[in-house]
Every structure is written in C-alpha cells, then in structure tokens.
N, C-alpha and C positions, 0 to 999 in steps of 0.2 A: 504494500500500500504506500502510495508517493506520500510528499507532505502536504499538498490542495485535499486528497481525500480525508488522509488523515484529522487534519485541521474542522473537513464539515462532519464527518463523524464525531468529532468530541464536542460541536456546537450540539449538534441535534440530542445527544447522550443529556447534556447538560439543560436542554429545552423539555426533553421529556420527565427527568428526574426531580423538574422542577415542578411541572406539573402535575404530577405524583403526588408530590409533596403538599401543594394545593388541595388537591381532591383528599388525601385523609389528616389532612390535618385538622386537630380538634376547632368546633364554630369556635368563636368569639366575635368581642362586642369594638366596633369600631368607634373612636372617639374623635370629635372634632367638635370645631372652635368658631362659629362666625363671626364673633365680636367679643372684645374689639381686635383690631388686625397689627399685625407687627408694623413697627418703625417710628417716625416722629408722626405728631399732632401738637396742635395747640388744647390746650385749656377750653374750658366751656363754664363761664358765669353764670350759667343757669341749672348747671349738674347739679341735683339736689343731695343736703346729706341726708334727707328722708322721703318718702312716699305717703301721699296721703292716701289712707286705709281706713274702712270701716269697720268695727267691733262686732262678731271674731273674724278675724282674717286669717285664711285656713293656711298660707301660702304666701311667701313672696312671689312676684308677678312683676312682669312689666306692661302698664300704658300706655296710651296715645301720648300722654305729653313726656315721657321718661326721654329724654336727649340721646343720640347714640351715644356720647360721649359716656354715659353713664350705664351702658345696657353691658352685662354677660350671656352670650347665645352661643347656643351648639346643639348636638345632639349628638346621642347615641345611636350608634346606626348596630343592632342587637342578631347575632345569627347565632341561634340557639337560644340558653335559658335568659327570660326576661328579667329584665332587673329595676326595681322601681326605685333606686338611688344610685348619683353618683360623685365622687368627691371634686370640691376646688379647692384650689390651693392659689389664693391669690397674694401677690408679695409675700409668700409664706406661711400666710393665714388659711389653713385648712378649714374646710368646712362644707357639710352634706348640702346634696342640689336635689329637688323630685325631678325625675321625669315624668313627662305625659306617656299617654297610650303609644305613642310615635316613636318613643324616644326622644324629645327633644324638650330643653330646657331653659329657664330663663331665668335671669337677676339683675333686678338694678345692683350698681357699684359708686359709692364716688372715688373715682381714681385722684391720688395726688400726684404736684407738679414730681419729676423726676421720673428714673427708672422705675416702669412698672410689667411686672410678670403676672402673666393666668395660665392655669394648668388645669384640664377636667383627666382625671383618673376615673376609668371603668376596668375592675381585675386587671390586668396585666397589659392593659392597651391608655395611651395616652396623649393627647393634644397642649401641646404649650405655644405660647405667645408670649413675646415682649416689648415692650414700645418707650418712648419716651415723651413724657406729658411735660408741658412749657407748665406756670404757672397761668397766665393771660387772663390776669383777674381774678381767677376762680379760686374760691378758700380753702387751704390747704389743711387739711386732719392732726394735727399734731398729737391729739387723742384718740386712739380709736381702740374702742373694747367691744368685743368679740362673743356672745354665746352660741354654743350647740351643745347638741345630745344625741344620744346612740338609741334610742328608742321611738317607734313609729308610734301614733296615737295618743302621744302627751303632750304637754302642755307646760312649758318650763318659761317661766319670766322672768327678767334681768331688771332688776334696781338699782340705781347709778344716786348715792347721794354724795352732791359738791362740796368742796369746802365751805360755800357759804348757806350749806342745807338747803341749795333745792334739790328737786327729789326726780327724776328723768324715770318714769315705767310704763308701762300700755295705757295706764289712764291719763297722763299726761307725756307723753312721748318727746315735746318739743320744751326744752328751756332755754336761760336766757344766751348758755354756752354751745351748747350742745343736742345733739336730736339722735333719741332709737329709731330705726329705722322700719321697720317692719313688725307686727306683732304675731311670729305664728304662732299656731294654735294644736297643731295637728301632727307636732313631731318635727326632730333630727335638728329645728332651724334655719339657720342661725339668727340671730338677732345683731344688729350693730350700734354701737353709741359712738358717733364719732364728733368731736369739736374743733371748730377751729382755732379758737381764745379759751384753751383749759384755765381756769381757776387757780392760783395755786392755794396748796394748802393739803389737807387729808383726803383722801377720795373714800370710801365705804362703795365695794360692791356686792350685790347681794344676790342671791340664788330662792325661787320661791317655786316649786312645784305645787303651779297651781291644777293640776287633775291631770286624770289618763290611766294608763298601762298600769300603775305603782298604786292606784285609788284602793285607802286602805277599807275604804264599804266595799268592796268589791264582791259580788259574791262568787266569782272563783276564787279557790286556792291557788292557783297558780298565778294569776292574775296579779294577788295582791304581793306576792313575790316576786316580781319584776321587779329586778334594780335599774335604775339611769346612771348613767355615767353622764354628769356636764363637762364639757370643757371652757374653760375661759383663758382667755386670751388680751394681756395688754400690752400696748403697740404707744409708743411714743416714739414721737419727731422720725415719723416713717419716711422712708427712701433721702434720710439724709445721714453725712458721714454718724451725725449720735444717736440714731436710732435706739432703740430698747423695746428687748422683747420680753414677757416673762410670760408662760403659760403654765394653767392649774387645772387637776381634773378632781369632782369632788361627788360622790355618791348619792344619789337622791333616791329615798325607800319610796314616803307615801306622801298621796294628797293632802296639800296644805303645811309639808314642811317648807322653813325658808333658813337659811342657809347664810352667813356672812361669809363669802367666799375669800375675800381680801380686803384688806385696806392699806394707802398706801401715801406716799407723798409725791405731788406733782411741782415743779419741774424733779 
C-alpha cells in the first residue's frame, strides 16, 4: 500500500471510529448561554438591582422591561434523563437556575462595571462567558449577599439588617441602600441583596425558613425530616483588585425556624 492510500485509509479509520463513538456514547445534556455574550459593552443606567414582583413569586423570571444588559439566558438542550435544575456560577457566585419544560432558563443579573464571568453547569456539560462591563453611569454593587438552598418546594427568606437598622426582607425588599431582588417561594433560589452605598457599621444577616419540604405539621414522616442546606454568600467590592468573599452553609430543620447566619462589619 503507497503512502496516498495509506494516508485515506487512516482518515476514513479515524471518521468511522468517531462515529462509533457518537452513536454509543452515553445521552447527555447540552449546555448553552444566550446572554449575555463574551467581550466588551458599556454599562446600562437602567439595569435594575431589583425586579418588581408580586406576593408569592414562585420564580425569578425575566420581563418586558428587564434590559439585556441585565438578562441571564440559555438553555439546556437534555438527551436522555430530564432535569429540572441547573447551576450558575456567576463571578463565582454559585447558584441553582429552574428550567422550563424546554429546557430553557432565565434570570435577571445586575452585572458590575469590570471583568464579568457566567457559567451554566448541567452534570458534566458546561457553557461559560466573559465580558467586560465599562461603569457608564450605572451603580456598581459593592455589597452583594447571596441566598440559596438544596431543596425543591420550600420557602427560605433572607433578612438583611443595616447598621443603621433598617430591615431589607420580602415584605419590604427595597431600602434606603440596598434592594433583595427576587422573592422565591418554591425552592433552591436564590435571592440577592445587593447595594450600591453599603452603610458602614455591623450588618446582621438572617436565615428564616418560612415553610415547605422541613414543615414540622407535616403529616409525613418523612417529610418532616427533610433537612435544607442554605448557603450564603458575601461579596464585597466585587471584580475589583479588594474584592472579598466569604461563604457559609447552615442547616434549616423546620417551619418557622430563623437563623442568624452572620454578622459582620462593613467596609
């Protein structure tokens, strides 16, 4: 055999082999990213650091007036078992996503000025971006605190009291610093408190498992044996050289417990 023959027998070897390898290799789930997109952009003065939500909101979602600049999109594209969650990980802040029937999912974000990365993880397949946001007006989070939880069908809420005692929770969401952004109702998360002009002084944050999966009336047994795992998550002076991160995760049994998960000093 010359070396012309030779040469297309080892392409064709290597085309079939491949496609073997195609046809029995185990399904999995494909992950991808519509928004936002890698490279530069400016800032958007109108990215909000909250969403106005009516009581209960099952769900973070994005609306008609949600700005690209502030939208996280993609979807899972699922071949085999279905999965009704999957992880972000934005600037390093982990945190569960629902998906729809489709697979595809959605979150507002307020992205800060500087280097910013998003990552959606499904099993062992994953989509990352990164981009660089100008400042161009828009106010930049020097605070942002973080909740989620490992359990579908509960109900975990995030108390935020400021040095100068006001009180940031689902029944008031918006104060004078800072705004929670979402209030879910229905599992996993996450909620965000992020400011632009933090307070200084003491921060008190708090953990209250208001209902679900752990409801100790519950009339299963097994039910009322459900543990949550929270995790919390504080981010100061993010994507600049003094960043700080510290993350806690703290155990929630039953309905109606509340929890001081940290407290702390700001700057």
């Amino acid at each position: 055999m010359n070396a012309t023959n030779t040469d297309t027998f080892h392409r064709k070897a290597v085309r079939l082999v491949s496609g073997l390898a195609l046809i029995l290799s185990p399904a999995t789930a494909l992950a991808e990213l519509d928004a936002p997109i890698s490279g530069w952009r400016q800032g958007d003065p109108d990215a909000p650091f909250t969403q106005a939500v009516e009581y209960p909101a099952a769900r973070p979602g994005i609306d008609a007036d949600t700005p690209a600049s502030a939208q996280i999109r993609g979807r899972i594209r699922a071949h085999g078992k279905k999965t009704d969650t999957a992880t972000l990980v934005v600037n390093g802040n982990a945190m569960p996503v629902r998906l729809d029937e489709s697979g595809a999912f959605a979150r507002p974000y307020s992205f800060g000025a500087g280097s910013n990365s998003v990552e959606v993880i499904s099993g062992e397949e994953r989509s990352r971006v990164q981009f660089h946001q100008s400042a161009n007006g828009q106010p930049v989070s020097r605070l942002r605190i973080l909740l989620s939880w490992d359990t579908d069908g509960t109900d975990l809420d995030m108390h935020v009291v400021t040095p100068s005692g006001q009180h940031a929770w689902y029944g008031q969401r918006v104060i004078n610093s800072g705004a929670i952004d979402v209030d879910v109702t229905d599992g996993y998360g996450p909620e965000i408190f992020a400011s632009p002009a933090p307070e200084k002084g003491l921060y008190q944050i708090y953990v209250n498992f208001y209902g679900g999966g752990g409801d100790s009336d519950s009339d299963s047994d097994s039910d009322s044996n459900i543990l949550t795992i929270a995790r919390l998550t504080i981010i100061s002076n993010e994507n600049t050289p003094h960043e700080k991160r510290q993350e806690f995760t703290v155990p929630m049994r039953f309905s109606g417990e509340i929890v001081l998960v940290r407290q702390f000093m700001y700057p």
